[in-house]
C-alpha positions in Angstrom: 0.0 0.0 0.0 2.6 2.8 0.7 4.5 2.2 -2.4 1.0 2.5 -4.5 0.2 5.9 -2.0 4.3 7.2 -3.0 3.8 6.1 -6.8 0.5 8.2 -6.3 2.0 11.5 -4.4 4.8 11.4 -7.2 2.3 11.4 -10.0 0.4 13.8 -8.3 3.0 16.2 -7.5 4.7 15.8 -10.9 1.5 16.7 -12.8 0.6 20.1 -10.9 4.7 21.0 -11.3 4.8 20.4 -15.6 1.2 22.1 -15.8 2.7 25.2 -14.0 6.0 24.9 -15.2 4.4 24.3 -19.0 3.3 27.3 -18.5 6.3 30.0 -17.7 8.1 27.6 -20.4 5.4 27.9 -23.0 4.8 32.0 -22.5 8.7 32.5 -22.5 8.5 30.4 -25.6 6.5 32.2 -27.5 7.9 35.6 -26.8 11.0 34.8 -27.4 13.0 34.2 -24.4 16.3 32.5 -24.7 15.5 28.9 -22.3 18.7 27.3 -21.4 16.7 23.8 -19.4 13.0 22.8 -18.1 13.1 21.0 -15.9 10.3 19.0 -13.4 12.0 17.9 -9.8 14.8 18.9 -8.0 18.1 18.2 -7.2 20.7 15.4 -9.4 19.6 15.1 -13.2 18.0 11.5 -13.7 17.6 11.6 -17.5 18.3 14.0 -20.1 17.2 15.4 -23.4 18.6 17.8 -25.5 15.8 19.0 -27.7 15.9 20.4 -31.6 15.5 23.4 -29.6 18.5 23.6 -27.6 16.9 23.7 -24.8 17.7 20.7 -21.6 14.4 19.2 -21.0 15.7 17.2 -17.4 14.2 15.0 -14.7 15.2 15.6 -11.7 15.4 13.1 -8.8 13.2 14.6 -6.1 9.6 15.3 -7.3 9.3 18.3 -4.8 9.6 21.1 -7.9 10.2 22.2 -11.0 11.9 25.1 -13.1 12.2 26.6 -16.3 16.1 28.7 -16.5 15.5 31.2 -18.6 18.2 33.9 -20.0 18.0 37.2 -17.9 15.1 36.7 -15.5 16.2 39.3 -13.2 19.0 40.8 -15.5 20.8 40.2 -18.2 23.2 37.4 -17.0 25.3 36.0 -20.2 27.5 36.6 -22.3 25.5 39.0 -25.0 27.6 37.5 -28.0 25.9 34.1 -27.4 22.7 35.6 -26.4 20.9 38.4 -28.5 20.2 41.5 -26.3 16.3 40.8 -27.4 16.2 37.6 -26.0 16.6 38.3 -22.4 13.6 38.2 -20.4 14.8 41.2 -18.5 14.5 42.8 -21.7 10.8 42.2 -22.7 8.1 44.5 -22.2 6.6 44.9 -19.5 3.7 42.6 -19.8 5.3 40.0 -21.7 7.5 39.3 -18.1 4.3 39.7 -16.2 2.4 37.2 -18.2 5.3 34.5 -18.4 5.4 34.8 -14.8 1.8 34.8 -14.0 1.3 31.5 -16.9 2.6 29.1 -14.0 -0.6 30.1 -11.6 -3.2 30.4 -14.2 -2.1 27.1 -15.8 -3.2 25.3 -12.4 -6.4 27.2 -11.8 -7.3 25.7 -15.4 -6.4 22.5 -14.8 -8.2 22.8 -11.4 -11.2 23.9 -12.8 -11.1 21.6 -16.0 -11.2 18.7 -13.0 -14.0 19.9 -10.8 -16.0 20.1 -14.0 -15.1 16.3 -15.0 -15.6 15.6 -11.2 -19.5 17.1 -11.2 -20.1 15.5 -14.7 -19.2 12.2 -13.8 -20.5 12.0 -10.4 -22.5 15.0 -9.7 -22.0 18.6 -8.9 -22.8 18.5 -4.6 -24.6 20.9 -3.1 -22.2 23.8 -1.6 -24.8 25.4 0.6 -24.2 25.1 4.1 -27.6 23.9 4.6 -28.5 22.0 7.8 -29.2 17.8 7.3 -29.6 17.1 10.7 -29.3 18.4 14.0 -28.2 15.9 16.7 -30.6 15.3 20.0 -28.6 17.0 23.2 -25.9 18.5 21.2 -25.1 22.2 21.4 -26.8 22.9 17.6 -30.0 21.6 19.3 -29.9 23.7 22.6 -29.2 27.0 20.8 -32.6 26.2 18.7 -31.1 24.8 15.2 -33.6 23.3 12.9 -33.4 20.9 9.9 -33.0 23.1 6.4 -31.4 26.5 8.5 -29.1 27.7 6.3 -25.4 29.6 7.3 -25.5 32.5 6.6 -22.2 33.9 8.4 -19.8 32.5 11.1 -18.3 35.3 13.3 -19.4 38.3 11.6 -17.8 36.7 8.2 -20.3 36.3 5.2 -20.3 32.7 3.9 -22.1 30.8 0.8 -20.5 27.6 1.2 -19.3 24.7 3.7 -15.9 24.8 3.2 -15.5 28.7 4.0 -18.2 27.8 7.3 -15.5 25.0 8.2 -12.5 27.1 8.3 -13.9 29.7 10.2 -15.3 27.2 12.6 -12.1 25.8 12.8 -10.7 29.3 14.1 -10.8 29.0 17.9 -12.8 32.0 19.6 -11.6 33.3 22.8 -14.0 32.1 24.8 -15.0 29.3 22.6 -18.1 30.8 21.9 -19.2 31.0 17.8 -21.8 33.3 16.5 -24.0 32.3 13.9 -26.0 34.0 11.3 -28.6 31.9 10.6 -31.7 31.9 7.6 -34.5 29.4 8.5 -36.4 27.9 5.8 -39.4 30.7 6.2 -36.5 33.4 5.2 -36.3 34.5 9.0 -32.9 35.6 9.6 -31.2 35.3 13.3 -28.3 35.6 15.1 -27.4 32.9 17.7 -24.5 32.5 20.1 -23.1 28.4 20.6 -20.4 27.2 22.4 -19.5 23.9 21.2 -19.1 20.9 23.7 -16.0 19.4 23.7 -15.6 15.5 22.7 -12.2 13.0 23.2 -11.5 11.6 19.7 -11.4 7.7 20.6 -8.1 7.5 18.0 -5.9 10.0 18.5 -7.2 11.3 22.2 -7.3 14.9 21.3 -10.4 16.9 22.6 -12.6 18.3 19.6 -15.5 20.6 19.5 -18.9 19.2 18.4 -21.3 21.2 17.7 -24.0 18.8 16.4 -24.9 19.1 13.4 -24.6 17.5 9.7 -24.4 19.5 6.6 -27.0 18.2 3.5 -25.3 17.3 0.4 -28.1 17.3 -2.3 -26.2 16.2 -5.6 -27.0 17.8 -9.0 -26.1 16.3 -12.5 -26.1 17.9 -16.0 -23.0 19.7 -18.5 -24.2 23.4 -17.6 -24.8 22.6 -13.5 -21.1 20.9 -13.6 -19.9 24.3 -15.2 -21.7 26.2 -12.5 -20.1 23.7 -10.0 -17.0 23.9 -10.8 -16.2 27.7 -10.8 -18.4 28.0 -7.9 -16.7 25.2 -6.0 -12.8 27.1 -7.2 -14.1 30.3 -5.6 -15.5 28.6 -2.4 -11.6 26.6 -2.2 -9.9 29.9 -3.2 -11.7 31.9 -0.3 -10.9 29.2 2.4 -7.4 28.7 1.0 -6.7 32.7 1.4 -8.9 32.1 4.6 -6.3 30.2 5.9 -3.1 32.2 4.8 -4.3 35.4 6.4 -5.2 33.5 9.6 -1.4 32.2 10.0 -0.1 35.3 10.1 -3.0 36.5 12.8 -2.0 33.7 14.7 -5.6 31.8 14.9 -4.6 29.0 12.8 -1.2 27.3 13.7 2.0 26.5 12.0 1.4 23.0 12.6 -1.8 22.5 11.0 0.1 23.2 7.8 1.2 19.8 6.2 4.6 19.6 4.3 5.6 16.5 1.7 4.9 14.0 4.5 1.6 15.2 5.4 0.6 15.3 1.7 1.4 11.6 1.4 -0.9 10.6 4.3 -3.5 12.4 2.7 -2.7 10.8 -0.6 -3.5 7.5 1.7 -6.2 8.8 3.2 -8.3 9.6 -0.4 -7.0 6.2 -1.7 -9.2 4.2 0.9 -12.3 6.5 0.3 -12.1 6.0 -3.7 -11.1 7.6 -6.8 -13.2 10.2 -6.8 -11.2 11.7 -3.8 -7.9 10.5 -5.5 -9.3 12.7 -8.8 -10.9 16.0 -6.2 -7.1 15.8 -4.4 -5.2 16.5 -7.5 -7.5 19.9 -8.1 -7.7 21.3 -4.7 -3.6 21.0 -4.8 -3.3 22.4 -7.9 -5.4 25.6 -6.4 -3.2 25.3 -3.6 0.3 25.3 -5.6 -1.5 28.3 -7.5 -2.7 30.6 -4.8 0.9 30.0 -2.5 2.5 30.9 -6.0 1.0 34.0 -6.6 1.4 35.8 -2.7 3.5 38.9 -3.4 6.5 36.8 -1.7 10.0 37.1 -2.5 10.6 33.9 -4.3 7.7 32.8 -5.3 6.3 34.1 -8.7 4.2 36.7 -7.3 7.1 38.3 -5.5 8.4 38.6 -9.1 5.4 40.0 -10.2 5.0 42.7 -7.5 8.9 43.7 -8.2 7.6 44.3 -11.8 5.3 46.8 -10.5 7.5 48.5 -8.5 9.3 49.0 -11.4 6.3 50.4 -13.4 5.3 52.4 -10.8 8.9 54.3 -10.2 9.7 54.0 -13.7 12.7 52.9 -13.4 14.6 49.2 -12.7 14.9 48.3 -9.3 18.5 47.5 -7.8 19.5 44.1 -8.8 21.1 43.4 -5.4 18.3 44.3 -3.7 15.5 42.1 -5.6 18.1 39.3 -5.6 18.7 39.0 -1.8 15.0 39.5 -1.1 14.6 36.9 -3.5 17.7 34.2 -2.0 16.7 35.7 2.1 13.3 33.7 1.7 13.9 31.2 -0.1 16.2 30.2 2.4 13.3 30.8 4.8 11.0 28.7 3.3 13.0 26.1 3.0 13.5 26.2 6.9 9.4 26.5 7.1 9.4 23.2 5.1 11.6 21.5 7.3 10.0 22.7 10.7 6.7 21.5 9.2 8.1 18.5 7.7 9.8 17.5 11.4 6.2 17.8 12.6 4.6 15.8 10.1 6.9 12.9 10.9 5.7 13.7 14.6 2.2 14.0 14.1 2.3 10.7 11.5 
C-alpha cells in the first residue's frame, strides 16, 4: 500500500509542477526568451534530453519542484555575444515578463477547474450550501434552537455561501469558545445565535474536539451546464478558504502546525485512496489551487514576488537595484525552506 500511495504523491506532484511549469516555459517560448533547461523535480539530473531546440528538457530526482532557467530573468546574466540582447527576459516588455510569470498560476487554476467540471459531470456537482441535514438530540446545535434546512449565513461576523468557507472559520478558535452564527431558516427569517461547542475526546488520537452537532446536506446535482456552474463556484469557495487560511497564519488563529509539508501530503494521498477515486481525482484539483494561490502571494521567491517587483518597477519608472530584488529573493527562499523543514519535522511527529 505505501509504495502505490508514494507512486501516487509522485504522479500527483509531478503533474501540478509540468502544468505550471508548462506554463512559464510555453509563454517564455513564445515571446522569445532564450530557455537554457525545463526541468520537473529537484536536485541530481535523472535523465536528459537535449531537444531540436536547444533547450535541456531534465528530470530531476526529487519530485518536490520544478523550473524553467531562462536567460535574464532578473537581468541580463550571459555573455551578449551568445545571447541576443532581445532575447533576455529582463529585456521584454513589461507585460510579456508579467504574463510569463503569472502563466505558472493560471495554468493550475485551469487544470483545477477543468477537473471539478469532469468531477460534477461524472458524479454530480454536490450541493455547496451550508444547509443543515440534521441536527443531533442534546448536542449544542440543538440547545441553541437549530432546525433541519437552516441555512449559514455567516460565522463570526464573516459572510459565507459555502461549507468549506463555514468550516475554516469554525475551525478558528474563539476566545471564549463561543461562535456566533448568522442563521436563515427555511421561512426566510434571519437570526443571530450564540453556541459554544461541547468538547468531545477523539477515541483514535485522544485529542479533545469541539462538536457542535450538526450535519451539513449534500443534495447532488447532474447535467453539463450545472457541472460548469459547480466547478467555478466550487474554485471560488476553495480559493476563499485557502486565502482564509493564509491570512489567519499570520493573525496567529490557525497554527503553523496544521500546515502539512511532503509528509503530510502523502498521508492524505493514503487517506483519499481508501475513500475512492473520486477523492484520488478531487485531491489533485484542490492542490493544484493550492500550488496556484501559494505561487502567486506577493513573496520574494515565489512568482508573485516577481510579479509585485515588476510593478514596483512600473510604478517608479525605473529598474529596481538588482542586489536588492536578488537578496529578497535568495533571504526567503532560504526561509521557506527552513518553514518546510519545521513543518516537515512535525509531520513525521504527528504521522
Amino acid at each position: 500500500m505505501w509504495l502505490i500511495t508514494l507512486i501516487l504523491l509522485i504522479f500527483i506532484l509531478g503533474l501540478i509542477i509540468l502544468v505550471h511549469e508548462f506554463g512559464h516555459f510555453i509563454t517564455a517560448k513564445k515571446s522569445g526568451v532564450y530557455i537554457y533547461e525545463f526541468s520537473i523535480g529537484m536536485g541530481p539530473i535523472i535523465k536528459t534530453h537535449k531537444g531540436k531546440d536547444g533547450i535541456n528538457y531534465n528530470l530531476r530526482a526529487f519530485p518536490i519542484g520544478g523550473f524553467v532557467s531562462m536567460a535574464g530573468e532578473v537581468y541580463e546574466d550571459d555573455d551578449t555575444k551568445k545571447i541576443p540582447k532581445n532575447e533576455f527576459m529582463c529585456n521584454k516588455k513589461w507585460y510579456q515578463r508579467v504574463i510569463i510569470l503569472a502563466a505558472g498560476v493560471f495554468n493550475n487554476f485551469v487544470l483545477a477547474l477543468l477537473i471539478l467540471f469532469v468531477l460534477a459531470l461524472i458524479w454530480g456537482a454536490q450541493s455547496l450550501t451550508p444547509e443543515f441535514d440534521n441536527i443531533v438530540k442534546g448536542s449544542a446545535a440543538e440547545e441553541a434552537g437549530l432546525k433541519t434546512g437552516d441555512v449559514i449565513l455567516a460565522v463570526n461576523n464573516h459572510n459565507v455561501f459555502s461549507w468549506d468557507q463555514a468550516q475554516i472559520l469554525l475551525y478558528m478558535k474563539d476566545k471564549d469558545n463561543a461562535y456566533e452564527f448568522k442563521i436563515k431558516h427555511q421561512d426566510g427569517k434571519v437570526e443571530n445565535y450564540k453556541i459554544t461547542p461541547k468538547k468531545v475526546k477523539d477515541e483514535e488520537t485522544g485529542e479533545e474536539k469541539s462538536q457542535f452537532g450538526f450535519s451539513i446536506k449534500t443534495n447532488v446535482e447532474r447535467g453539463f451546464f450545472v457541472s460548469i456552474k459547480y466547478a467555478f463556484q466550487k474554485f471560488a469557495s476553495l480559493i476563499s478558504t485557502m486565502w482564509m487560511t493564509v491570512v489567519n497564519l499570520f493573525t496567529g488563529k490557525i497554527a503553523l502546525s496544521s500546515l502539512s509539508g511532503p509528509v503530510g501530503i502523502y498521508h492524505v494521498v493514503g487517506q483519499s485512496i481508501k475513500i475512492g477515486l473520486q477523492q484520488v481525482v478531487y485531491l489533485i484539483a484542490f492542490l493544484s489551487i493550492n500550488v496556484g494561490l501559494i505561487n502567486i502571494l506577493p513573496i520574494p521567491a515565489f512568482d508573485g514576488g516577481r510579479i509585485a517587483f515588476l510593478i514596483v518597477e512600473k510604478i517608479k519608472g525605473s529598474p529596481i537595484n538588482q542586489n536588492f530584488e536578488n537578496w529578497c529573493h535568495t533571504i526567503f527562499f532560504f526561509l521557506l525552506i527552513a518553514l518546510m523543514i519545521y513543518i516537515t519535522v512535525f509531520d513525521i511527529i504527528r504521522f
